[in-house]
C-alpha positions as CSV (number, residue, x, y, z in Angstrom):
1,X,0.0,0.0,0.0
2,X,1.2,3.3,-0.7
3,X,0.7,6.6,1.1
4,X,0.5,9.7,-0.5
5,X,-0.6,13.2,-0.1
6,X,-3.7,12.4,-2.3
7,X,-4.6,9.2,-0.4
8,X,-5.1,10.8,3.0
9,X,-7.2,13.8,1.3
10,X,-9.3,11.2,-0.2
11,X,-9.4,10.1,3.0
12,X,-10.3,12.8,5.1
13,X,-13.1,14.2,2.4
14,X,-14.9,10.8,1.9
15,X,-14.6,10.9,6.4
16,X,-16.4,14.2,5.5
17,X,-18.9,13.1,3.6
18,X,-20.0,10.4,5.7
19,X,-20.0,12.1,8.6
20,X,-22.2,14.7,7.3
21,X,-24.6,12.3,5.7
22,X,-25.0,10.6,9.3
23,X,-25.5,13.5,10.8
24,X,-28.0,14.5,8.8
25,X,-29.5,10.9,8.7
26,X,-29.4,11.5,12.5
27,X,-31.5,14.9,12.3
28,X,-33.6,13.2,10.2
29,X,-34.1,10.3,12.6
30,X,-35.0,12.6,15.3
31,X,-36.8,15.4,14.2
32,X,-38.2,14.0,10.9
33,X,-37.8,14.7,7.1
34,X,-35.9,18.0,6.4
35,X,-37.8,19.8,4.6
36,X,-35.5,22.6,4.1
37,X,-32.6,22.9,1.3
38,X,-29.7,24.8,1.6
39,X,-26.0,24.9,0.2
40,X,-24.8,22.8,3.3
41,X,-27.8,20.3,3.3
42,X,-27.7,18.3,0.0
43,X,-29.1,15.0,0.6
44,X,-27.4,12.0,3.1
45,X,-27.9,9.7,-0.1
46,X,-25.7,11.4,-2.3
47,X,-23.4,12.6,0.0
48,X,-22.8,8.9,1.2
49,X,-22.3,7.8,-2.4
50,X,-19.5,10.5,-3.1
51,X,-18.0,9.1,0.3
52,X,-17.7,5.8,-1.7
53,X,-16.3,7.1,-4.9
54,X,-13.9,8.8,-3.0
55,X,-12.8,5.3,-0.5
56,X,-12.7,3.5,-3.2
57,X,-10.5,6.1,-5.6
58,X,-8.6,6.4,-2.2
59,X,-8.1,2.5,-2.4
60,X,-6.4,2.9,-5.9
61,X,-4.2,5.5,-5.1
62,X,-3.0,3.5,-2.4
63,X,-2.4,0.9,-4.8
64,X,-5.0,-1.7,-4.5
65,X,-6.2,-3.1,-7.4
66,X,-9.9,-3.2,-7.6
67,X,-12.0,-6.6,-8.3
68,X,-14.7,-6.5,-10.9
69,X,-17.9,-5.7,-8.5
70,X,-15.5,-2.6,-6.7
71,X,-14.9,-1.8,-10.5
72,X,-18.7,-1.6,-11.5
73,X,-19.1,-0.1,-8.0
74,X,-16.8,3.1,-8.4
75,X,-18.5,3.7,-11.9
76,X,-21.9,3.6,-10.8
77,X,-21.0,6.3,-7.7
78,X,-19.1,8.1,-10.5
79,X,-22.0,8.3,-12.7
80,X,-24.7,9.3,-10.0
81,X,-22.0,12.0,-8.2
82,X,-21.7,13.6,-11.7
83,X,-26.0,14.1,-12.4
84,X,-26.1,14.9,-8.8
85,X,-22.7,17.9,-9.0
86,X,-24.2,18.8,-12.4
């Protein structure tokens, strides 16, 4: 495994991402559906699917090969991150 500059900031904003989509999973659990939008609330669904595009892109930089199903996986998040960013 290698580590690199690029694998721990993978790191650290796919942490991000999760952690805000729980916490937001959390409020919703408590206080019910959020009905508001703002620049800081996108929703805990995309948010946790750009958490594992960016483990798993992580993964390759560190240099672990990915198996067919991870493979499929990455482009799927890829493909939903990008309608959901744009």
């Amino acid at each position: 495994m290698n580590d690199t500059p690029e694998f721990r900031r993978l790191c650290q904003v796919a942490a991000s991402q999760a952690a805000n989509a729980t916490a937001e999973l959390m409020q919703a659990g408590l206080e019910g559906p959020l009905h508001h939008r703002t620049l800081w609330n996108d929703e805990p669904i995309e948010k946790l699917a750009d958490a594992l595009k960016l483990a798993l892109e992580a993964s390759i930089k560190a240099g672990q090969a990915l198996d067919d199903d991870a493979d499929h996986l990455l482009y799927a998040c890829r493909r939903f991150v990008a309608g959901w960013a744009g």
